[in-house]
N, C-alpha and C positions, 0 to 999 in steps of 0.2 A: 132376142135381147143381146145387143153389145158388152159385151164383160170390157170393165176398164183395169187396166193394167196397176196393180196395187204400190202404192208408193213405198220406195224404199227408205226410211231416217235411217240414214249414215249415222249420223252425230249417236245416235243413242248406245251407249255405253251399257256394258253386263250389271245389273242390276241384283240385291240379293239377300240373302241372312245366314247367319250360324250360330251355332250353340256347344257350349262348350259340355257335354252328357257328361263327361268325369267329374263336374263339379256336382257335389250336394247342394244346393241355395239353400235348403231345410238348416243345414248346417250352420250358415255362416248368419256373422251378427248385424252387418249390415249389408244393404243391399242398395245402389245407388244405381245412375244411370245419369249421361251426358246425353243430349240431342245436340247436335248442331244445324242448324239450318242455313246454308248457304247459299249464294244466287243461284246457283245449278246444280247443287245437288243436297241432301237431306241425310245425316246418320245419325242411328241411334244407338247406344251402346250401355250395356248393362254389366255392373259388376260386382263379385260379392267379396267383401272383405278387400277389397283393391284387387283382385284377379280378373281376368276377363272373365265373362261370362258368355256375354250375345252381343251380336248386335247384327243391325239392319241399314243398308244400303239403298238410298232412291236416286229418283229425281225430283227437286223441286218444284212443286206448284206453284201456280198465281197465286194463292191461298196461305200463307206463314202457319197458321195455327192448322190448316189442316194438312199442309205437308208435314208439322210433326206429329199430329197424332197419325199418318200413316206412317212413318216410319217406327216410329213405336211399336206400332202394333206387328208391323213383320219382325222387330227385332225380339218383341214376346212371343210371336204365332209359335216358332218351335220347340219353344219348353211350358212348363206345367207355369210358370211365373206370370201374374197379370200384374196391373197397374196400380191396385193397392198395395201389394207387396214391398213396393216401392220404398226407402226409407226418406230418402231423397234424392230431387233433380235439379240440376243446374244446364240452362238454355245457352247457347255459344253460335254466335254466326252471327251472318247480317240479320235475319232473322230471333236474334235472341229472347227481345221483346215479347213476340210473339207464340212463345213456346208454351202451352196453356197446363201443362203437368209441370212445369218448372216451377221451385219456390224461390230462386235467386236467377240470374245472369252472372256471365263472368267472357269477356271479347277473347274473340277467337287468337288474337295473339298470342296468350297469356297461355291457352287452352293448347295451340301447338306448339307451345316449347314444353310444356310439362305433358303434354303425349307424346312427341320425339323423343322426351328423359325417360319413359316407358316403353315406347317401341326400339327405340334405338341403345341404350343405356346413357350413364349418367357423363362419357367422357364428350358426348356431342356439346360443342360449344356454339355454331353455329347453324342455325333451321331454316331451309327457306321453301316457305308453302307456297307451291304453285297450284292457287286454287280458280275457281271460276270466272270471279271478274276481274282478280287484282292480284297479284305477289307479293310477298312480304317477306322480307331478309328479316331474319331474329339472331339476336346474340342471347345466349342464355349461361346460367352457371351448371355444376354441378347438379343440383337440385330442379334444374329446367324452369329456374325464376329467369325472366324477360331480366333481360340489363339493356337494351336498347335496340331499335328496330328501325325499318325504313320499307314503304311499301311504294308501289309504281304508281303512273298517275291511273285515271278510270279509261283505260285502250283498253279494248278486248286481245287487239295484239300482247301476245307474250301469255295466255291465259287458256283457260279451259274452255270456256263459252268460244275464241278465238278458232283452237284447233276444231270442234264442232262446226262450226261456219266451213272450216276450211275443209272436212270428211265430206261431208251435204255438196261443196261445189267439186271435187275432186270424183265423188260417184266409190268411196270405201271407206268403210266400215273402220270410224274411230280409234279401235284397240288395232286393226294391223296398221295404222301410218308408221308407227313408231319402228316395229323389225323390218318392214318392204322400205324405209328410208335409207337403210345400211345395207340394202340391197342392190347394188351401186358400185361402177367400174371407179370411178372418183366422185371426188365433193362438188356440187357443180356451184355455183354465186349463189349467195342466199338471197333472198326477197328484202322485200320492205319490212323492218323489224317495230317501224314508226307508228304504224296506224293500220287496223284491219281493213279499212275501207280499200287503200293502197295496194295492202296485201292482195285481196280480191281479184283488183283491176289486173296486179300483175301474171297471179294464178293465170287466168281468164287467157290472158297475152301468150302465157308458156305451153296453156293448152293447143292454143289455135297454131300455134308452130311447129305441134307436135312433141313436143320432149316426154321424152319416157315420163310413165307419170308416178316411178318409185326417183327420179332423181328431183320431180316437183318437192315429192315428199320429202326427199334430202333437202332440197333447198329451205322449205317453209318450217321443218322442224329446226336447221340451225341459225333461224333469222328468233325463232324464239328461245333458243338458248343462248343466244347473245344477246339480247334486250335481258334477260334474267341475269345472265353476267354483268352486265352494265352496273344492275341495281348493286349484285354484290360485292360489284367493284368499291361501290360507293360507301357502303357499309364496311367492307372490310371481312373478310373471310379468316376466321379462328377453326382451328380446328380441334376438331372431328367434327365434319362436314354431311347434313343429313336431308332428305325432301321429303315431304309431306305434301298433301293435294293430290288431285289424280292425274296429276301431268307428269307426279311422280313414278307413272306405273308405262311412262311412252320410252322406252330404252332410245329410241332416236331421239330425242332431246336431253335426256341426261346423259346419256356417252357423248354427247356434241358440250354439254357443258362442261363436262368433267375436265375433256380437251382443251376448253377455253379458258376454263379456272388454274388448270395444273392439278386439279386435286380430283381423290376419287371420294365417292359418296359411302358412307356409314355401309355395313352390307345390310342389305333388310332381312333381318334374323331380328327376332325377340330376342332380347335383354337380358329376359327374366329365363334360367336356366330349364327349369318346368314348364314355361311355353315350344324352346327349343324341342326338346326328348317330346313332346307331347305334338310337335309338328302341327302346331296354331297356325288359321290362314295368318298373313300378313298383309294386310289394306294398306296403302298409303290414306287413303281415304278418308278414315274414320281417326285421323290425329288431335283432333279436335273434339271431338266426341270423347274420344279415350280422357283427356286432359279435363271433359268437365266433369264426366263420373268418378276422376282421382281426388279431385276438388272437393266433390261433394263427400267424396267417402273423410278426406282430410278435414273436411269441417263436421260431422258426425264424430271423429273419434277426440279431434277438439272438445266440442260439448260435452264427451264424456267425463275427460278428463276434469273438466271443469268442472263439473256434477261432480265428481270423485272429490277433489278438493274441496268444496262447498260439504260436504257431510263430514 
């Protein structure tokens, strides 16, 4: 019997969960939780009294409702907490509709500028999530209220599904394009910034001529941080300057923007001084998530208030 040689998926990204054991949940008064469901990827995020708790990391299925019930369930698997515990959930992504523990929706805009105001602090004025199918420039205030936005057209160029395409034809593995891109004598011409299709053809061209294939990686990661500077151009860049999405986590695209903006990005440190000393992972990932479980906890303590005034 022939053994067939097992395929390797570049594109697939570290997948995951955590849990925050310092906190009691027994203790705290409410307990909420943001899912976001995104075109290519799924989080879920739990928290008690607004503090982080858990949460959980995928990728997105065919399926809406049942990529978030798995992400849920990895973001409960490593604590004592299930799904009734729950006080409330609020769904966020393209998928939000579809979120079947959620008892409201609230668009992922709205959700990562008010998770940026939590991951990043309150002085970020401008967010720009580089997520899976599309980017979107946010201006936000203090409080990480939306004042106004601008997102790309629907090209997978400039995007997370984009760079994926681009691991799969390149033959490495996702999370290293971004450090083996700055691994490089000089910057060589960037690609097609226009259309992934383009990008492709060109890759494909660069391959067969030989060029090293960390200066590919240079070229293709600074053709997408120029189509993301473009948008910001267009929006207008306030600062304290922040990224969310997971193209936030490719150092060879944000050091190539930073260059082309002038500006350096937020450092990714928690905000919150007790996540700092307590050495909390930091996801770019889950900004969105973060943003609908704040939501939810702010419309919970809402209610109470108001129950409080009514008596």
């Amino acid at each position: 019997m022939v053994e067939t040689e097992k395929k390797v998926d570049f594109w697939r990204w570290p997948e995951g969960t955590w849990v925050n054991e310092d906190i009691d949940w027994q203790k705290g008064k409410f307990i909420t939780a943001g899912v976001d469901i995104g075109s290519v990827s799924s989080q879920a995020v739990v928290m008690i009294d607004g503090e982080l708790y858990a949460y959980g990391n995928t990728r997105t299925g065919s399926d809406s409702p049942e990529s978030a019930r798995k992400v849920m369930v990895m973001a409960l698997e490593p604590s004592p907490i299930t799904l009734d515990n729950i006080d409330y959930c609020i769904g966020t992504g393209y998928g939000r509709v579809n979120v079947p523990m959620a008892q409201q929706t609230i668009t992922e805009i709205a959700c990562h500028a008010r998770g940026a105001n939590f991951m990043y602090g309150p002085t970020v004025r401008t967010v720009m999530d580089m997520g899976g199918q599309d980017c979107k420039a946010i201006h936000c205030d203090e409080r990480g209220k939306v004042l106004k936005f601008m997102m790309n057209d629907k090209c997978a160029a400039g995007t997370g599904r984009g760079m994926e395409v681009f691991a799969d034809l390149i033959g490495v593995p996702v999370w290293e394009i971004g450090e083996r891109s700055l691994q490089i004598a000089k910057e060589p011409p960037m690609i097609s910034s226009t259309c992934v299709v383009f990008a492709k053809t060109e890759v494909v061209g660069l391959i067969q001529e030989g060029m090293p294939a960390n200066e590919i990686m240079a070229a293709y990661c600074a053709a997408m941080a120029h189509r993301v500077a473009e948008l910001l151009h267009r929006l207008g860049i306030e600062e304290q300057f922040a990224i969310t999405g997971g193209i936030g986590k490719n150092i060879g695209v944000v050091s190539r923007l930073e260059k082309e903006l002038n500006v350096k990005t937020a450092a990714q440190v928690w905000a919150d001084p007790k996540m700092k000393e307590q050495n909390l992972p930091f996801d770019t990932q889950i900004a969105g998530a973060v943003g609908a479980a704040l939501f939810a906890h702010a419309l919970l303590e809402r209610g109470r208030a108001q129950s409080a005034r009514k008596a």
